[in-house]
C-alpha positions in Angstrom: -182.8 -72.9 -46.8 -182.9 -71.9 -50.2 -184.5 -68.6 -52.0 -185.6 -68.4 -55.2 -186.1 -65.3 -56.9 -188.0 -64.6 -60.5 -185.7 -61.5 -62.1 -185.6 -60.1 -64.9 -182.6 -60.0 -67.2 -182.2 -56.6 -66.1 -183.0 -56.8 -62.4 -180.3 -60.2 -62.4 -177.4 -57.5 -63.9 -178.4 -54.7 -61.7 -178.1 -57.0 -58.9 -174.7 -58.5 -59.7 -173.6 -54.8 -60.4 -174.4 -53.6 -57.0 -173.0 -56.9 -55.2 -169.8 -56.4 -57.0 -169.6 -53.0 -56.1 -170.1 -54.5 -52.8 -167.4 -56.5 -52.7 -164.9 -53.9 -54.5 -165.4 -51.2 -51.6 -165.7 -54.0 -48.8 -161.7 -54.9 -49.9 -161.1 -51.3 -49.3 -162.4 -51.7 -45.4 -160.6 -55.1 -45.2 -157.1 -53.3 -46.3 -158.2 -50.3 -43.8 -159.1 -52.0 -40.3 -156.7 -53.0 -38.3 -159.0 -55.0 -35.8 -158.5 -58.4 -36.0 -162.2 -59.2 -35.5 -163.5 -56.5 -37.5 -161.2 -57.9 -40.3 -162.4 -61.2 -39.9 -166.2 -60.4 -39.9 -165.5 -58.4 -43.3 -163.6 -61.3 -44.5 -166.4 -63.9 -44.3 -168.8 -60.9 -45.8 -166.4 -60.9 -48.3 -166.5 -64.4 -49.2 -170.5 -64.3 -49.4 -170.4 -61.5 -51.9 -168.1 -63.8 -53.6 -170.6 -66.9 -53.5 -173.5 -64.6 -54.5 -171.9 -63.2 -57.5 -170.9 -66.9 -58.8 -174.5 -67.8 -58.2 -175.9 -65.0 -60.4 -173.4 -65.1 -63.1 -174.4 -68.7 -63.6 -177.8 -67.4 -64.2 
């Protein structure tokens, strides 16, 4: 399935701003847990942050 939004120059950089945000404090938490499952749940988050940041800065 595939979403496609209509932003605005200035909605598309709010919303990279916050996912990279995102993905800076989620590194924190990954750093932080020791549970292995935990860790691994933040992990895959972490690479979806990462795939929705590519997306918009291709934008």
């Amino acid at each position: 399935m595939q979403l496609v939004l209509d932003l605005t120059d200035e909605e598309k950089g709010m919303l990279k701003e916050l996912t990279e945000s995102e993905l800076s404090e989620l590194r924190f938490e990954i750093a932080d847990t020791d549970r292995k499952n935990f860790r691994d749940m933040l992990k895959r988050k972490e690479v979806l942050l990462k795939r929705i940041i590519e997306q918009l800065s291709e934008l």
